[in-house]
C-alpha positions as CSV (number, residue, x, y, z in Angstrom):
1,X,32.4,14.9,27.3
2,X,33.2,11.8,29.1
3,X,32.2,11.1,32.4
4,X,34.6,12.8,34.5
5,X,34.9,15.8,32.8
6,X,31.1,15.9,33.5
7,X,31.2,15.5,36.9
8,X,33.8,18.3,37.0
9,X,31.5,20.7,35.1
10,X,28.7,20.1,37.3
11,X,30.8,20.3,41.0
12,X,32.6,23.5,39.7
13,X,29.0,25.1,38.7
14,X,27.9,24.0,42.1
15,X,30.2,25.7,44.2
16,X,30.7,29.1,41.3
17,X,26.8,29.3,42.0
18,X,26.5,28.5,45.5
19,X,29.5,31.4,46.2
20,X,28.0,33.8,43.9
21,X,24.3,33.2,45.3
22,X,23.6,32.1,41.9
23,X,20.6,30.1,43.2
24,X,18.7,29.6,39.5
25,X,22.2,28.6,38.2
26,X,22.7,26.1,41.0
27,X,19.6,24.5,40.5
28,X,20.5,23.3,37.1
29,X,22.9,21.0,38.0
30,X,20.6,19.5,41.0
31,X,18.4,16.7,40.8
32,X,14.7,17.0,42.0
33,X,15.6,14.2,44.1
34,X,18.7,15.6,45.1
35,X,19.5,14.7,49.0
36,X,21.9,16.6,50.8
37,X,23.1,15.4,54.7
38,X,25.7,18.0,56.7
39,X,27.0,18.6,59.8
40,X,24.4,21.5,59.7
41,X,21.5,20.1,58.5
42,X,19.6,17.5,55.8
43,X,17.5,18.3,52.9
44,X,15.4,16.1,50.6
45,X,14.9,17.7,47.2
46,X,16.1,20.5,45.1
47,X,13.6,23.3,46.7
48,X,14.9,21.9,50.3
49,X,18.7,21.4,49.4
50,X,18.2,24.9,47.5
51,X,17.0,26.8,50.8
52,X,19.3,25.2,53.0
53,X,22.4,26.4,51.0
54,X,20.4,29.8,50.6
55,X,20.4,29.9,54.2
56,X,23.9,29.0,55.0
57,X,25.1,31.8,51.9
58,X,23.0,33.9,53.7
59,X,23.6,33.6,57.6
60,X,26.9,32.3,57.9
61,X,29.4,32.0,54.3
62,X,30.8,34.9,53.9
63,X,33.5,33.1,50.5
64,X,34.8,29.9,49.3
65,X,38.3,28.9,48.7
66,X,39.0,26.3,46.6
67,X,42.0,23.7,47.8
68,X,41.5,20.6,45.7
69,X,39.0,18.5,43.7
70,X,39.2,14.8,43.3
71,X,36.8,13.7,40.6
72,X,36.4,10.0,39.8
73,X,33.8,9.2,37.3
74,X,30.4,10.3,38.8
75,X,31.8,10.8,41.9
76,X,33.4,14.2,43.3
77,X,35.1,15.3,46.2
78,X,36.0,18.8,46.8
79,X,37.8,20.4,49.5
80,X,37.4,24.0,50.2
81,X,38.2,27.0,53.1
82,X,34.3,27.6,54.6
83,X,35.2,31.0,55.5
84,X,32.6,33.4,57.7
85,X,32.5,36.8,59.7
86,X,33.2,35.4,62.7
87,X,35.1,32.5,62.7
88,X,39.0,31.6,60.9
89,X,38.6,29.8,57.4
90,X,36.6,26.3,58.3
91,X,38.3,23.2,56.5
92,X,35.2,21.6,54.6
93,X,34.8,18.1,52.7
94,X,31.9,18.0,49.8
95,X,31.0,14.6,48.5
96,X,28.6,15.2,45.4
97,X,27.4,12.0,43.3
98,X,26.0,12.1,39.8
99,X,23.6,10.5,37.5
100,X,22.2,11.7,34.6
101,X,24.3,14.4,34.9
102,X,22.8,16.2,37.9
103,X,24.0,15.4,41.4
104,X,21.8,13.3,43.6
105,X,23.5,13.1,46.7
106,X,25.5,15.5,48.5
107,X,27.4,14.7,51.9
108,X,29.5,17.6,53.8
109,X,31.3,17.5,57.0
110,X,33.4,20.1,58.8
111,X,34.3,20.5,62.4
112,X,30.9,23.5,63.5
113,X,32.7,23.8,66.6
114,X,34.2,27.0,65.5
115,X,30.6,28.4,64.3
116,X,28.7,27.1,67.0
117,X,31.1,28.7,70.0
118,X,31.3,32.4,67.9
């Protein structure tokens, strides 16, 4: 596999995991190291990065739908509905970079406005 199909392998296990609470699947594609910095929230490592999505598959994510995915060697931006109980389908921006295969860092915004007013 060359680099960007890797990185395409690891963002599409990321979010399959994530939406199916897959949390031992996610984890394989995470770096110990991994840090993750939202418009909800930072983590440092996998166990940290690991509960905060827990928590937000959990509380608030109800599904994900897909919209695009732009990968560019190890470096992967994917675009996606954020959609919850009480609030319309949120517009959300994932950044995910790789190295050695597993993603490292993690960046996401969205407008919470909609989440923090239901």
């Amino acid at each position: 596999m060359n680099q960007n199909e890797i990185t395409r392998a690891a963002a599409t296990t990321y979010f399959d995991a994530w939406r199916n609470r897959d949390f031992d699947r996610l984890r394989t594609v995470l770096a110990p190291d991994v840090e993750f910095v939202g418009t909800m929230g930072t983590a440092s490592g996998i166990d940290e990065c690991i509960a905060g999505l827990k928590g937000m598959a959990e509380s608030i994510m109800t599904d994900l739908t897909l919209r695009a995915r732009v990968v560019e060697g190890p470096d992967a931006m994917t675009w996606f509905d954020l959609h919850t109980a009480a609030t319309a389908p949120i517009p959300t921006v994932n950044w995910s970079h790789l190295e050695d295969c597993l993603i490292t860092r993690i960046r996401v915004t969205f407008d919470p406005r909609p989440i923090l007013e239901a």
